[in-house]
Structures are given as C-alpha cells and as structure tokens.
VOKETOR-626669 format. One line per field, with one value per residue (C-alpha): residue in three letters; x, y, z; residue number from 0. Coordinates in steps of 0.1 Angstrom, whole numbers. Example, Ala and Ser with C-alpha at 12.3 -4.5 7.8 and 13.67 -1.06 7.14 Angstrom:
// VOKETOR-626669
type	ALA,SER
x	123,137
y	-45,-11
z	78,71
seq	0,1
END
This chain:
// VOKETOR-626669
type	UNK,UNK,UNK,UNK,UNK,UNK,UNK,UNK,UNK,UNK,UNK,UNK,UNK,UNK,UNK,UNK,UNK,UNK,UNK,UNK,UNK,UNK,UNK,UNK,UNK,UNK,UNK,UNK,UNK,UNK,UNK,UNK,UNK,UNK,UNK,UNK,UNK,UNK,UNK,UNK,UNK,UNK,UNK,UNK,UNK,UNK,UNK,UNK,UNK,UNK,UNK,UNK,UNK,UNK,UNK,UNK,UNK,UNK,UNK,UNK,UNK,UNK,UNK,UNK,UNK,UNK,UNK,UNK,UNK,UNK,UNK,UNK,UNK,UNK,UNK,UNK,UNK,UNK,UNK,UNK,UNK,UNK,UNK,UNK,UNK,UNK,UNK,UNK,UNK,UNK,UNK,UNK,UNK,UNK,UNK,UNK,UNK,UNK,UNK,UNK,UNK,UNK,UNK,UNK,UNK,UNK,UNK,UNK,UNK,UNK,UNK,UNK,UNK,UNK,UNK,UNK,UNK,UNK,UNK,UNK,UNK,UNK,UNK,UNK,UNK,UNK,UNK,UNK,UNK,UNK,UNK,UNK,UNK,UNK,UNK,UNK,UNK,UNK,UNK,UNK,UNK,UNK,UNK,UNK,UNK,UNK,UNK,UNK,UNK,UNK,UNK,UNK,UNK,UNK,UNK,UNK,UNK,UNK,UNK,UNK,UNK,UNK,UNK,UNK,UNK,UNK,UNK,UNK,UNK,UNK,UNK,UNK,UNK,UNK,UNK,UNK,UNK,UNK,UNK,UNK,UNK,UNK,UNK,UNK,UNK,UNK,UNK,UNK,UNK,UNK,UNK,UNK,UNK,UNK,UNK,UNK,UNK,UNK,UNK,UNK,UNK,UNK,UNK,UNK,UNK,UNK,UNK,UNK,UNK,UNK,UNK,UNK,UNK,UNK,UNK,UNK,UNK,UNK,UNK,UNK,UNK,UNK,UNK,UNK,UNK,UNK,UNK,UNK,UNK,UNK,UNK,UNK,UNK,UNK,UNK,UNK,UNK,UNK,UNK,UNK,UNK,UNK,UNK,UNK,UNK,UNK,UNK,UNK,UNK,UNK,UNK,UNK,UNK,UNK,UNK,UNK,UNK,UNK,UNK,UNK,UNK,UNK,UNK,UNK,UNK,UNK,UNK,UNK,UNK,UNK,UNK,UNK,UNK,UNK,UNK,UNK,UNK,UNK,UNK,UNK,UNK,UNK,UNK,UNK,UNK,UNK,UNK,UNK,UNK,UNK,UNK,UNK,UNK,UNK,UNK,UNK,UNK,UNK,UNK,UNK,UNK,UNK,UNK,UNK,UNK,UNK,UNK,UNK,UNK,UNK,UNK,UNK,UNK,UNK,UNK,UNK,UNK,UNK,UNK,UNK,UNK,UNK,UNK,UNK,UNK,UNK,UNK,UNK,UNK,UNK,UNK,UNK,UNK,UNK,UNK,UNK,UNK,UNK,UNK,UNK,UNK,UNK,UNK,UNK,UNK,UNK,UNK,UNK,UNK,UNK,UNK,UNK,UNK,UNK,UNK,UNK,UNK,UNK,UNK,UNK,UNK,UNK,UNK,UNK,UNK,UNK,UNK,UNK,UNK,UNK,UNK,UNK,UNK,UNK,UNK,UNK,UNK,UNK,UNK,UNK,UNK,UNK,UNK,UNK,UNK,UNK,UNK,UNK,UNK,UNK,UNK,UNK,UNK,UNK,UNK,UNK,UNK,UNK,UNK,UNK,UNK,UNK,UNK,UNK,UNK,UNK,UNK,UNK,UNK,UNK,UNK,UNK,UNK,UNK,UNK,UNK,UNK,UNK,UNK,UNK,UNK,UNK,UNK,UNK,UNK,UNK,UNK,UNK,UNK,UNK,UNK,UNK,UNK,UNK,UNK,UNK,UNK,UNK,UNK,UNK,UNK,UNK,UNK,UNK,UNK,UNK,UNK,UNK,UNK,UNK,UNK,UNK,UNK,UNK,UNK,UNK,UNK,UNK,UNK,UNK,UNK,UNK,UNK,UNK,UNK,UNK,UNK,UNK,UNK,UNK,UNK,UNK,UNK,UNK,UNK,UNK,UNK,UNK,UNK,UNK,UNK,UNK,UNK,UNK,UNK,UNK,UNK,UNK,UNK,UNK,UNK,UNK,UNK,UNK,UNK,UNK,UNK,UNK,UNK,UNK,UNK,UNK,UNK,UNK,UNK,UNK,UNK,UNK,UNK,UNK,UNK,UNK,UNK,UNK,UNK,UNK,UNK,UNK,UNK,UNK,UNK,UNK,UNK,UNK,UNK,UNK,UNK,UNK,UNK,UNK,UNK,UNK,UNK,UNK,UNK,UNK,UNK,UNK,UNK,UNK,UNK,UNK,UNK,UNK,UNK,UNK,UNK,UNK,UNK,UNK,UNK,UNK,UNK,UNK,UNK,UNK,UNK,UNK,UNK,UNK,UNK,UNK,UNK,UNK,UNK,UNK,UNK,UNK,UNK,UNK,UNK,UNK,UNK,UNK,UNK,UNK,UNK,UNK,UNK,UNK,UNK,UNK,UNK,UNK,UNK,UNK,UNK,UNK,UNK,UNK,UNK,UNK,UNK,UNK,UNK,UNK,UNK,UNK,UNK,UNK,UNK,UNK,UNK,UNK,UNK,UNK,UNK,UNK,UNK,UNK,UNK,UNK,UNK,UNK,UNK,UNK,UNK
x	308,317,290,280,296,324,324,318,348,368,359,371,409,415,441,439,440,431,399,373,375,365,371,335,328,357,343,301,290,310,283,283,306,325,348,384,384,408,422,411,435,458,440,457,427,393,366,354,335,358,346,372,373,398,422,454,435,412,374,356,329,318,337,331,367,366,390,397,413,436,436,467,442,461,440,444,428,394,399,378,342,323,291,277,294,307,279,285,263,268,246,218,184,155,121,120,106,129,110,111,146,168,204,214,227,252,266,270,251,271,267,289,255,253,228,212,185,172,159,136,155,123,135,159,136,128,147,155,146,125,154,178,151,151,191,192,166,187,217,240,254,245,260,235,247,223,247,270,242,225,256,245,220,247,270,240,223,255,272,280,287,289,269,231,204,163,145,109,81,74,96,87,89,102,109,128,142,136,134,139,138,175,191,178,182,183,192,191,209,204,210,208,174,165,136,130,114,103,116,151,137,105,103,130,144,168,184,189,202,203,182,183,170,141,133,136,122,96,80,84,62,35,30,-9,-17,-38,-39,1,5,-13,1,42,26,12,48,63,30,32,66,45,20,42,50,16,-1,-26,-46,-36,-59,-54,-67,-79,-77,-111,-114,-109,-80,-64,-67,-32,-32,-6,13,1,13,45,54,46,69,98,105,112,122,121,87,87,82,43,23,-9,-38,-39,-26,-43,-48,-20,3,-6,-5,32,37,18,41,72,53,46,53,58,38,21,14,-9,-25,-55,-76,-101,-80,-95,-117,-150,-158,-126,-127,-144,-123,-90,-96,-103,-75,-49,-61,-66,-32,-37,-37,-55,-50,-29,-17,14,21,15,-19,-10,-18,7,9,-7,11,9,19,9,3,-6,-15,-19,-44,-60,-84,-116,-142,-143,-144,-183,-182,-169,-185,-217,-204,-197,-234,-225,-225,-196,-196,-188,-154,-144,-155,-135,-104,-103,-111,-122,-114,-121,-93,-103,-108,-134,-111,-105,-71,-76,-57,-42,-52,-17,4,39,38,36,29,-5,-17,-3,32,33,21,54,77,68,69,104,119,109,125,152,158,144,150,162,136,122,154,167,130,128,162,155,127,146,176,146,121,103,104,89,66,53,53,32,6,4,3,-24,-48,-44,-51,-78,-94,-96,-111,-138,-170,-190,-218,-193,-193,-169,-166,-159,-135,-115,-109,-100,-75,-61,-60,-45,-16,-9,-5,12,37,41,46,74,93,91,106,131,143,128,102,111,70,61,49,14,15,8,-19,-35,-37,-49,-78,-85,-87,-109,-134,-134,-139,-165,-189,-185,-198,-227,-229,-208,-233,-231,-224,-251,-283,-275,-266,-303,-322,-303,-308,-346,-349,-332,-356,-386,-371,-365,-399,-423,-444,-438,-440,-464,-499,-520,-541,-573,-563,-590,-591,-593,-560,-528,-517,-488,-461,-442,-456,-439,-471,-493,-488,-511,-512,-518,-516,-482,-472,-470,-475,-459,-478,-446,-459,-435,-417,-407,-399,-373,-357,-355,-354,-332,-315,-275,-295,-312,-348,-357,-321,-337,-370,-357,-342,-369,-387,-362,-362,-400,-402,-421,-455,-459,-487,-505,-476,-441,-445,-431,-456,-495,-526,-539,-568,-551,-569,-582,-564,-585,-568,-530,-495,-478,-448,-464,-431,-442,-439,-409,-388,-376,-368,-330,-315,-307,-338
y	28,-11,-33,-61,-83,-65,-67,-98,-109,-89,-109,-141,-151,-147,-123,-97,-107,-142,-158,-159,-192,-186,-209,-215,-224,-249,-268,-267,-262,-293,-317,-350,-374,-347,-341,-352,-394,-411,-406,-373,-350,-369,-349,-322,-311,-300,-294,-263,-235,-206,-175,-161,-127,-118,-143,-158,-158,-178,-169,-152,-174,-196,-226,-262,-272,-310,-339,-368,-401,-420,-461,-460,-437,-407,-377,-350,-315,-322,-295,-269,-270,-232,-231,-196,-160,-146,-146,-135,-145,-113,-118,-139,-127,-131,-107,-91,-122,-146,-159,-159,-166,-158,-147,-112,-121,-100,-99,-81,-87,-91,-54,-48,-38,-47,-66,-72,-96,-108,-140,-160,-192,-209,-210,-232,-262,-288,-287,-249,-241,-211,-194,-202,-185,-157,-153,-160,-129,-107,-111,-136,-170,-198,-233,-255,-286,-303,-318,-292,-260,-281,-270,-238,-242,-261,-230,-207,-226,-233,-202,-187,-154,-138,-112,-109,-81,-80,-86,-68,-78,-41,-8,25,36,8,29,63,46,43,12,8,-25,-21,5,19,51,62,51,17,13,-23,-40,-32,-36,-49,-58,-92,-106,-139,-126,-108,-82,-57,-19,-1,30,40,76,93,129,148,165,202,187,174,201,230,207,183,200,233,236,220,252,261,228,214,179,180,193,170,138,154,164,129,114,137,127,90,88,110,88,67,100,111,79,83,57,46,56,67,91,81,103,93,112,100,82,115,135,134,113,88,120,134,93,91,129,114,83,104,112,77,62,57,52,15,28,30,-4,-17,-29,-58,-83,-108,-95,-122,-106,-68,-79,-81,-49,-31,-47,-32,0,8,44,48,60,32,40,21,30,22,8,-6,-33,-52,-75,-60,-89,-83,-42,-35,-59,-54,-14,-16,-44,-18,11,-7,-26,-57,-89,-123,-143,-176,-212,-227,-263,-276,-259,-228,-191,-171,-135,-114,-92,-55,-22,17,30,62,54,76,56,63,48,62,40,47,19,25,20,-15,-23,-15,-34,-67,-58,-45,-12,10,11,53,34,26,59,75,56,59,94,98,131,143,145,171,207,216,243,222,214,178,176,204,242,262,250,264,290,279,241,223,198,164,184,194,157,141,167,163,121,125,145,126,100,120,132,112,91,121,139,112,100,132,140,108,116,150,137,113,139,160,135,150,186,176,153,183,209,182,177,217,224,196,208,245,234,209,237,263,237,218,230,241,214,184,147,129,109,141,153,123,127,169,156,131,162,185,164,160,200,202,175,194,223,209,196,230,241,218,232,201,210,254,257,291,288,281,264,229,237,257,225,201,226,231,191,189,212,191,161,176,188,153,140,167,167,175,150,113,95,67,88,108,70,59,86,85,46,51,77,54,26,52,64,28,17,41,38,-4,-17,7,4,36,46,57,31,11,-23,-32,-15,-38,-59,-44,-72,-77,-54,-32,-8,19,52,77,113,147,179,179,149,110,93,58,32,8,-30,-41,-69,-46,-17,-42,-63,-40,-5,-10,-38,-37,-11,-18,-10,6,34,38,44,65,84,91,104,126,141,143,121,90,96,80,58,82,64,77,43,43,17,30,11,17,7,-1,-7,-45,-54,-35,-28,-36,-14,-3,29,54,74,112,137,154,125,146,178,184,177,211,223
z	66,69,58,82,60,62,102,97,78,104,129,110,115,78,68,42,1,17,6,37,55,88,118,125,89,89,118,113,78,67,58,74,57,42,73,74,75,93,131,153,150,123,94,71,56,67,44,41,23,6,-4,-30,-47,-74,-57,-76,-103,-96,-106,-76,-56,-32,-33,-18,-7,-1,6,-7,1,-22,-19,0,25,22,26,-2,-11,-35,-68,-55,-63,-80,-60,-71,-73,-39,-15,24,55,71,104,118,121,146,157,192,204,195,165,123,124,90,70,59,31,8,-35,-57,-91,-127,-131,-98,-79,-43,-31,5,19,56,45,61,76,63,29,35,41,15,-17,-19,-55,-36,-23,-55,-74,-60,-55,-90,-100,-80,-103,-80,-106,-93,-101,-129,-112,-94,-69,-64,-63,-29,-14,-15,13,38,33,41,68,89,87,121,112,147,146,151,139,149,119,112,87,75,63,80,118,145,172,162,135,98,80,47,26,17,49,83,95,133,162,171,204,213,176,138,125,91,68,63,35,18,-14,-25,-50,-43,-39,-61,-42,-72,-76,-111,-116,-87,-58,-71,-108,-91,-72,-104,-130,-114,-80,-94,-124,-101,-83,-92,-101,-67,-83,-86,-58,-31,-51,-45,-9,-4,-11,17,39,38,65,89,97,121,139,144,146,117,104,70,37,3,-25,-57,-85,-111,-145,-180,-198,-210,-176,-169,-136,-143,-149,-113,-99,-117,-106,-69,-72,-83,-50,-38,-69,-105,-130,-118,-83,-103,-94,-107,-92,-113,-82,-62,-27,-10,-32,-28,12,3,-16,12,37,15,16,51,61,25,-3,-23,-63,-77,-114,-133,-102,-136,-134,-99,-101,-92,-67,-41,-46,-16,6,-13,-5,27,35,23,46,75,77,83,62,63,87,82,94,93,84,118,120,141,135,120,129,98,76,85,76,80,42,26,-13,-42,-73,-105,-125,-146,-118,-89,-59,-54,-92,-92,-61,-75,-107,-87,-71,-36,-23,-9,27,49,61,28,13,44,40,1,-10,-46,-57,-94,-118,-136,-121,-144,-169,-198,-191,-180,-144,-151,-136,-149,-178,-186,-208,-246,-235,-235,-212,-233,-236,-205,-192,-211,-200,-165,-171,-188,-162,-129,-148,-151,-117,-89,-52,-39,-20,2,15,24,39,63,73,86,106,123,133,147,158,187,172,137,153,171,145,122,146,153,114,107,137,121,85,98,113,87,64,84,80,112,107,100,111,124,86,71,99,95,55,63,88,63,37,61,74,33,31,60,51,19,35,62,32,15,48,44,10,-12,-31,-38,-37,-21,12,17,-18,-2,22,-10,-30,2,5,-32,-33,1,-17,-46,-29,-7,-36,-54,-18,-19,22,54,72,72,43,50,54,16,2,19,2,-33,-33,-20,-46,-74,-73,-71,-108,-117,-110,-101,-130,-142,-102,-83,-93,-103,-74,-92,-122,-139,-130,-170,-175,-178,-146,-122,-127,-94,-75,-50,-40,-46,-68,-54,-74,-55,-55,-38,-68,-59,-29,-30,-7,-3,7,34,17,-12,12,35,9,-27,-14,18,0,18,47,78,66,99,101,65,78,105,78,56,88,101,63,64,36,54,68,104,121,154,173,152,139,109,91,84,78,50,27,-6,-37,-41,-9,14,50,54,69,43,42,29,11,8,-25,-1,-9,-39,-23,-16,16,28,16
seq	0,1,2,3,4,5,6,7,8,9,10,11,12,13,14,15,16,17,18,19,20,21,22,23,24,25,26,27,28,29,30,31,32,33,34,35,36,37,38,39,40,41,42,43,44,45,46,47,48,49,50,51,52,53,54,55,56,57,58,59,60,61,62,63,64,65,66,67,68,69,70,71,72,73,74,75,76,77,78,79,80,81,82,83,84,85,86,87,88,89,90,91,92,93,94,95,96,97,98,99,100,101,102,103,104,105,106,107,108,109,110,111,112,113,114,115,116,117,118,119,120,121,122,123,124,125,126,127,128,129,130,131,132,133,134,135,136,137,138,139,140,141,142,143,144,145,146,147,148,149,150,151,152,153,154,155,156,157,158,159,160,161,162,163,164,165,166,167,168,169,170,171,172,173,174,175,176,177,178,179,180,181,182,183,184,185,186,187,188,189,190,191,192,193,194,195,196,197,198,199,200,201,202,203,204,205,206,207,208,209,210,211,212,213,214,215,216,217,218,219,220,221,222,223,224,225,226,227,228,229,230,231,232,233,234,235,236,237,238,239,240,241,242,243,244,245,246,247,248,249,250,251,252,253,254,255,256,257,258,259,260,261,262,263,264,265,266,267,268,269,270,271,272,273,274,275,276,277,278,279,280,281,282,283,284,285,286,287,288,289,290,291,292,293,294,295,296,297,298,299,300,301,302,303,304,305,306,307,308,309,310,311,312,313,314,315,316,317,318,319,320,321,322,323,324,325,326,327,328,329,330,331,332,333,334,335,336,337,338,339,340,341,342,343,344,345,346,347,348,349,350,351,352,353,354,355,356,357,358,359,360,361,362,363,364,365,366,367,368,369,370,371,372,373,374,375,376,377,378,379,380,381,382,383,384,385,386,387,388,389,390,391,392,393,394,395,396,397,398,399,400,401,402,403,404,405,406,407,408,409,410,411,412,413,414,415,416,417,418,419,420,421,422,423,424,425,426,427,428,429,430,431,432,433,434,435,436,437,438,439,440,441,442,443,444,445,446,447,448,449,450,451,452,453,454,455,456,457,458,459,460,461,462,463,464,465,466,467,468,469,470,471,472,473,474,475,476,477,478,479,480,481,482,483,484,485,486,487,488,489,490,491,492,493,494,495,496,497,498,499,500,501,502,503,504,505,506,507,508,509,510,511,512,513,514,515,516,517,518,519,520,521,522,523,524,525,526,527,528,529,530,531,532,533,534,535,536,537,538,539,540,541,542,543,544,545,546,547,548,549,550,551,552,553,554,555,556,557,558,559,560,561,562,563,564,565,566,567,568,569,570,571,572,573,574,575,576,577,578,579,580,581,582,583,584,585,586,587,588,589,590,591,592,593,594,595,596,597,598,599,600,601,602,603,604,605,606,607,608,609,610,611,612,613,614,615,616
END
C-alpha cells in the first residue's frame, strides 16, 4: 500500500529517479525576495525547495534551491542549500469542524525507520525550535545553521501537497474505525483519519518475535494464575470499551515490592508493545493528560503508583477515569476544547490511592474507589502474585522468565485483536455485550448496589474480552479460563471492600469507629470520674460505662467537625441510626438532651455500645 506521501508525489509533475519539485512548491513556498528578480516571465530560474533521495550522487535531503544574480544582472542557479534529511509534506490536516489545522509529515530516521506525524500547524509559529526539537528526537538531520535550518519552516508551512486527511486529538474508536497513533484501521469513507499530536514521539507500538511465541510462551503459562490472567484480559478489554460504550477505569494491583506485579504489567503490555510500553506515575498531571490522550481505547500501564504526589492522587485518579482533562485558554483568551480520551489502565504500587489520599490528609471518595479498583496482589498461598508456577520454577524464576519473554515476543496480539473487531463490528459488538451481561450476572451478589454493580460489570467485560480473544486463537487459554480469573479477582476485591452495600455508609462507621479508638479514653471524660482526677484536654464528650460497655455522649462540635470530618454529619447520623448505633431524641431526632456531668442540661449524640458490632450482624 502507497503511503500518502507516496500519493502525494504522484500527483506532482516530477518524473521518476527525479528529485521532487512539485509545481505548487515552485510557485508558493519561495520566500519573499527569494523569487526570480528581474522582468515577469524573463526568468530561467525559480527558487524552489528539492527534496532529493540517492540522486546523482548527491546526499539525500531537503534542499533550498535559490538564485542568484551576477553584477551584469544575469540570473544564475544558487549551489544548492542541505536543509535537513528528506522530509515529505504528505497531506494537510484539519478536525471535522474545520479547526486545529496541521502537516502529516513523513522520514525516515538514520536507522532507515519510517517515521509519521499530524502536526499541529501551531508549531510553526514563533521561532520553531518546538517543532525542530521534536523532528530532531525522532531521528530526522536537521541543518545546525541558524539561517539555513529557518527554512525549514517555509518548506513545511507552504507546502501544498494536494491532499487532505481529518485529524483527531485521541487514538481508539472514531466511527468504525481504529485509530492508532501511527496507522488507522477501518473504513473511512469520506477521508483518511489520523492522530494528531503536539509531539512526534509517544506510545511505542513495536513488534519482536512473532504472534505464535507470544501466545505459547507468555499467555500460556498464565493459565491458573487469576492475577495474570485479568492483566493479559485487561489488554484485550481496553479496545472494547468504544464498542460498548463503557466508562473508562482501571485496576490497581497493591501488595509488596516482591509480589510479582510489574511481572503481571509488563506481561499486559506485551500485547501492544515492548517493556517501554510500561509508564510510571511519576508525571505531572498536564503531561499524563497527554499520555492518556495517546492511550484512548488502549490499555494504559502505569507502575509503582508510590510515586504521585500524595496531594494530586485523588484528582490525578479520577482525571484519568473520567476522560477529560483541564480546561484551557488560548493566547487570545478563549477556551480551548479539553483533552479527552476513553482509557482502561492496569497499575501497581504497594499504597493504595485511599493510602496516599489519606497520606496528603483527604479521604478517598465511592467514585474514585469505583473507577479505580484496588485488588490484592497476593492471593494468600505464599507464592507472591502467583497461584500455579511451572513445574520446577519458583515465583522470582518464573517472574524473569515471564519478563524476558514478553520481551521477546510482543505487539502482536493487540493489533491482530482490534483488527478482527473492526472486520466484524456489529457482530462482536454484540456478542461482548451478551458475554458481559452473562458473566455480570453470575457474579453479582443478590443484595448489590449500584457501586458494586458498576465494578462487576467492569470485571466481567475484562473476562469476556479475554475470553473473545481466546476465541479468536490469541491467547490458547482453555475456554472459560478468562472469566475464571475476572471472577477470582471480583471475589478478592470484594472481601478487601468487606460489603456489597454502599461504600460511604461502611467508610462512616469505620471512620466513626477510628476516632472512638483514637480517643476514647484521652478525649471523653469518665462518666462517674472523680472531679480530682486529671482534666479531659480538648474534650470531645462523655464516656459512660454499662452493662452493654461505653456509651459516648458526643458534644455537637466534636461530633460535626472531627468525627464526620470530609462527611455530612447528618448522612453520618442517619447512618449510625439506621445501624442502631445512635440513640434518638422521642422525635427520631438524632440529637438528645442530656444532663452531662458539670455541664448540666445540653443535646449531645449519644453514640450506643452497638457501634462495635459488625455490620451484617
């Protein structure tokens, strides 16, 4: 298949083995003053870009062809001027709306590697050391001389290369057709669509060894190993989401430094790339805007989620899931449309994100715990991630064999899974939704929420992603294998939770609970104490001992500001009632009057002994 550059040059009046001088180049990416001098139509000579390759020997490039004039005023080819290494505007870019206009721009590196970019026309404004930089990271020589390497932006900003192609700010699903940062697959029946990008380099979709070497080596001696198992499923999920219209959300896997879960990541990323497919967390949150944006529709990798800041956590977490960045101006003051994207994300780290929440002093909040599912590492058999280890291996040989040979044999599977969906787009789309509902329904439990339903679905479109690429021949897993591990993991995830009910009632009663612990005895006064004893420093009540154990008379400013601190005191209030753990006035209020010791009458929450008591008790 012709590249558009290729189409390109066809179009052009040059003839074949002749370096690429279009008409339209001739006549408008001249600079002024550099035309032909002298009478209209007298001239010889017209200055002009050349793009030569392997041509009369000549070093291949972009050359500046310009003319000079001798004293007597006779006009004359200028030597030829090297600008950088070939480079070809292969077709204009613009959005669906006529807007964020750019190049497609096309070289090959030193190493022979072909290179493509939609850049954003914006780059070419000011001095263009922006764009330069990033042509120059991509492997295409550029000129060190200041005058001469400014050409480069005339050659790229008045290029006319006839053809035109809609540009789109994020990879995955436009339409019935896959984008991908470099390629698109599908049908586009109106115009070629590409990803467009402020920067040349980002997501590497590399290829090593071969398809059937990833499938015998790294998917198949995951079988029995749930972890494993939903992290290759998740890989396979991550396209589906455009098809079936799924919110975007992640899982994290939490456990200790030798657990194996950069194994369980690395094993994930071999199916769209190499090791470096892996990211960090260790990015501000413009520039993981960007990498999500790359990502959409795709699975996102990131490791060792100990390195965010505590303080943007929260946000940063919740940013990704929901798909949509911050907000921004251009120079003139007027909104600019936000980045967004559709992402499924795999991440790994021994906190958790209510752990560095808590650390930075908030609390995590149901729709982050919804859209980023923390699911233990470790299955509990001493094997670290690890449930079934090939035979004569242990977990740390099995890790490095595993790591060694999705390095080995990757950027296969994805590919060749995207591309089946889009042959048999409506079908697929179907069968997904069918498989999820059945999964979803088998793991639910009867007394569920609508928080829990939401992460089972998430877990059962994984398995049944897995299990459609298993159709498919990619992964040799038996059948059911994928929808075995989704479940397996749903469990986990479940029990770490401790309910089926709303997150926020359990995380009122444990934080209700934790300050009662904290301070039961140092900031609630004894009921019966003697008046000698020593004072109650900052007091938050009343300890009262019964035969049932302590009462706590809670003073109202303590109760609304420390023990409902990041709650509305009166859903916690509500709460405690509903759990029989708050005694109420003779009107369901949920403040008493109360004559407290040396205070005499005042309304208080009087927190009841059944405060303790489990909540399915």
């Amino acid at each position: 298949m012709l590249t558009l550059a290729e189409r390109s040059r066809i179009q052009s009046p040059g003839q074949p083995g002749q370096p690429v001088r279009p008409v339209a180049m001739q006549e408008s990416t001249a600079p002024t003053g550099a035309m032909p001098r002298g009478q209209a139509g007298a001239s010889q000579h017209i200055a002009h870009f050349e793009v030569v390759e392997g041509v009369n020997g000549r070093p291949s490039g972009l050359y500046w062809c310009d003319v000079t004039i001798d004293k007597d005023g006779q006009e004359s080819a200028a030597p030829p001027i090297w600008i950088c290494s070939p480079l070809h505007v292969a077709a204009n870019t613009r959005d669906g709306h006529g807007s964020e206009w750019g190049r497609l721009l096309e070289w090959k590196d030193r190493d022979g590697r072909q290179h493509s970019w939609a850049m954003p026309a914006e780059l070419l404004a000011g001095t263009g050391e922006e764009l330069r930089a990033a042509l120059l990271r991509e492997g295409l020589a550029i000129t060190s001389n200041q005058r001469d390497r400014r050409r480069l932006l005339d050659y790229i900003s008045q290029a006319q290369p006839g053809i035109s192609v809609r540009a789109v700010r994020h990879t995955g699903w436009h339409g019935t057709a896959f984008v991908f940062p470099d390629h698109t697959l599908g049908d586009t029946p109106d115009e070629p669509i590409r990803y467009q990008a402020a920067y040349a380099e980002g997501m590497r979709l590399g290829k090593a060894g071969t398809l059937d070497g990833w499938r015998m080596r790294v998917a198949m001696p995951c079988v029995g190993n749930s972890r494993l198992v939903l992290a290759l499923s998740a890989g396979f999920a991550a396209p589906t989401l455009g098809l079936l219209d799924a919110e975007g959300g992640g899982f994290h896997f939490r456990g200790g430094s030798s657990a194996g879960k950069t194994t369980a990541l690395k094993a994930a990323a071999s199916i769209w790339g190499p090791p470096e497919f892996v990211r960090t967390w260790r990015a501000t949150d413009n520039a993981l805007e960007g990498v999500a944006a790359l990502h959409s529709d795709l699975l996102l990798c990131l490791d060792e989620m100990s390195e965010l800041p505590p303080k943007v956590a929260g946000a940063t977490a919740y940013m990704l899931a929901n798909g949509s960045g911050k907000g921004r101006a251009r120079r003139d003051g007027s909104a600019r449309p936000p980045a967004r994207w559709r992402v499924l994300f795999c991440s790994t780290g021994e906190v958790g994100l209510s752990d560095l929440i808590a650390e930075a002093g908030g609390r995590a909040r149901a729709g982050q715990d919804v859209r980023f599912i923390d699911i233990p590492a470790d299955p509990g058999l001493g094997l670290g991630l690890f449930e079934r280890l090939p035979e004569g291996m242990t977990p740390g040989a099995f890790a490095d064999s595993l790591k060694d040979l999705a390095a080995a044999h990757h950027g296969h599977a994805g590919p060749a899974f995207v591309s089946r969906l889009v042959d048999d787009f409506e079908p697929v789309r179907n069968a997904l939704r069918s498989a999820r509902d059945v999964i979803a329904g088998r793991v639910i439990p009867a007394d569920t929420v609508g928080q829990v339903r939401r992460v089972a679905q998430r877990f059962a479109l994984v398995g049944a992603a897995g299990e459609l690429a298993t159709e498919f021949g990619l992964t040799g897993w038996p059948e059911g294998e994928a929808e075995r591990a989704a479940t397996v993991c749903f469990q986990a995830w479940l029990t770490a939770r401790g309910t089926s009910g709303a997150a926020e009632p359990t995380a009122m009663l444990a934080q209700v609970r934790r300050f009662l612990e904290a301070h039961g005895d140092s900031r609630f006064t004894p009921w019966d104490g003697d008046a000698t004893e020593r004072p109650t420093i900052n007091r938050a009540g009343f300890r009262k001992t019964t035969a049932d154990g302590h009462e706590y008379f809670v003073l109202r400013g303590a109760f609304q500001n420390e023990l409902c601190s990041g709650f509305d005191h009166r859903a916690v209030a509500s709460v405690l009632i509903k759990a029989g753990a708050l005694a109420t006035d003779g009107d369901g209020g949920a403040t008493r009057t109360e004559r407290l010791p040396g205070l005499g009458n005042a309304r208080c929450y009087r927190i009841l002994p059944k405060i303790w008591q489990p909540e399915d008790a």
